[in-house]
C-alpha positions in Angstrom: -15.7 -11.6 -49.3 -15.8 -8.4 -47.5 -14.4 -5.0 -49.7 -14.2 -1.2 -48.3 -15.4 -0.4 -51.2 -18.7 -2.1 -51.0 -19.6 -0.3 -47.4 -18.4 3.1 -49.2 -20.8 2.1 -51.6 -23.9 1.7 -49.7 -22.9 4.8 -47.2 -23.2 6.7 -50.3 -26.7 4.9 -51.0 -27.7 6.1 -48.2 -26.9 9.7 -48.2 -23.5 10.0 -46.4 -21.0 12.0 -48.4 -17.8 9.6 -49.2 -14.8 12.3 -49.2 -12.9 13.5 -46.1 -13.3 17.1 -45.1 -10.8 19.8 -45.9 -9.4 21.6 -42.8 -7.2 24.2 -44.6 -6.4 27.6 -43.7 -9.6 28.3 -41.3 -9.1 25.2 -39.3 -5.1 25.7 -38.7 -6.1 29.0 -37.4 -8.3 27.8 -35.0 -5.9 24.5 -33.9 -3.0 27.6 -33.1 -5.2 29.9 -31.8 -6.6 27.3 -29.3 -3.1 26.0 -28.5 -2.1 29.7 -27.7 -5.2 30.3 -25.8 -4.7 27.4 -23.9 -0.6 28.5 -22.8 -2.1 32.4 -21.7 -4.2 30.7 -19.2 -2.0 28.3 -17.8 0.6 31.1 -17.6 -2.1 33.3 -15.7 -3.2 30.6 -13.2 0.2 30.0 -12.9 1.1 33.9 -11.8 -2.3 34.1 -9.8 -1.5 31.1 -7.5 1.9 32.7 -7.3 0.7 35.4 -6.0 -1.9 34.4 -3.8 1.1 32.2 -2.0 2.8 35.2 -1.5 0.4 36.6 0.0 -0.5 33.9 2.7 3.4 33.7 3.5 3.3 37.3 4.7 0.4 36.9 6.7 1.6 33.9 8.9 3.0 34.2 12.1 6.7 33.0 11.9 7.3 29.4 13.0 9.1 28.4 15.7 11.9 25.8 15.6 11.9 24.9 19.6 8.0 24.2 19.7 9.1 21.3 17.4 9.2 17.7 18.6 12.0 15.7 16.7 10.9 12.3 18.0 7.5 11.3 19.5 6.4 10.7 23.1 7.3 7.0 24.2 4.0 5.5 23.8 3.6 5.8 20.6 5.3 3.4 18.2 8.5 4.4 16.3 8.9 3.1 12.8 12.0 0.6 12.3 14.4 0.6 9.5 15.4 -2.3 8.1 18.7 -2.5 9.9 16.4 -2.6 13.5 13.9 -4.5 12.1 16.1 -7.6 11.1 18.1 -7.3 15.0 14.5 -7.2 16.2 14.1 -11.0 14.4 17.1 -12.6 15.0 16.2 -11.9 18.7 12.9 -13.2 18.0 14.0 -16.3 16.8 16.5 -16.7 19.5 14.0 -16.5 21.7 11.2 -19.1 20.0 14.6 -21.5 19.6 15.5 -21.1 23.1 11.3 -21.7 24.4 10.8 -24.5 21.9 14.4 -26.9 22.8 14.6 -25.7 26.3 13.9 -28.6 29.3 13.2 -27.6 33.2 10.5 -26.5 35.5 8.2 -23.9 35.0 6.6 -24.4 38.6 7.7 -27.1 40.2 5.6 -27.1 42.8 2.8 -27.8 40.8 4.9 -30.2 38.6 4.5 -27.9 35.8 7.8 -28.5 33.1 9.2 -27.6 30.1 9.8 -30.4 27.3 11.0 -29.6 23.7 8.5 -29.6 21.1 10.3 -32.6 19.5 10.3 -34.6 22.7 6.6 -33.3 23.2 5.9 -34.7 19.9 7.4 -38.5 20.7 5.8 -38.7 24.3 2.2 -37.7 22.6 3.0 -40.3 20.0 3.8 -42.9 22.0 1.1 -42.4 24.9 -1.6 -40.9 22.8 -3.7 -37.7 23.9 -4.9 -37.6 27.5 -8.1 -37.5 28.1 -11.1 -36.9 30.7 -12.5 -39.6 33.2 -15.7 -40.7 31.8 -14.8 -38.8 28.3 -16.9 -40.7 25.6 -15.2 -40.7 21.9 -15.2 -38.0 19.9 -15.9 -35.3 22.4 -14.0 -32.5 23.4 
């Protein structure tokens, strides 16, 4: 079994002294005066950056409110809040619903149409995938 007392032991074996170390007056002193010490220069950095800002404020030219831009040019993108953002989705989704169920022509000339997905679905289910004249399996 492991005691405290046996590593005390053999620390003191081997030189080390086995008593803590008084701090007493001397070392109070020196904790306050480096607390205090420590206060007088954060207070001075404190006043010199003060005063260095005040400096730099007198020094520039006034601003001017008109030069201002309150919104930016068109091109560039305008962030949404969350009110614009979720409008902005529902009229997404409209918009998906309405391509995705939606049957008619694209170009009827050409005999290009429009099918719902779910119809798409059935007619590739039932006919299979078309495929290339002289296609061999397994190739694209």
């Amino acid at each position: 079994m492991h005691h405290e007392e046996d590593d005390l032991n053999l620390l003191e074996k081997m030189g080390y002294e086995g008593r803590d170390m008084e701090v007493g007056r001397k070392g109070q002193f020196g904790a306050v005066l480096l607390f205090v010490s420590l206060a007088v220069v954060t207070v001075a950095c404190w006043a010199f950056i003060g005063l260095i800002d005040r400096t730099n404020t007198f020094s520039q030219p006034p601003r001017v409110v008109a030069e201002r831009k309150v919104t930016p040019p068109k091109e560039y993108p305008v962030v949404q809040t969350g009110v614009t953002a979720k409008m902005d989705m529902v009229e997404l989704r409209k918009l998906e619903e309405e391509k995705t169920t939606k049957l008619g022509w694209v170009d009827k000339d050409k005999g290009v149409a429009q099918v719902p997905v779910e119809t798409a679905i059935k007619i590739v289910a039932e006919r299979g995938l078309p495929t290339r004249p002289g296609a061999k399996a397994g190739t694209p």
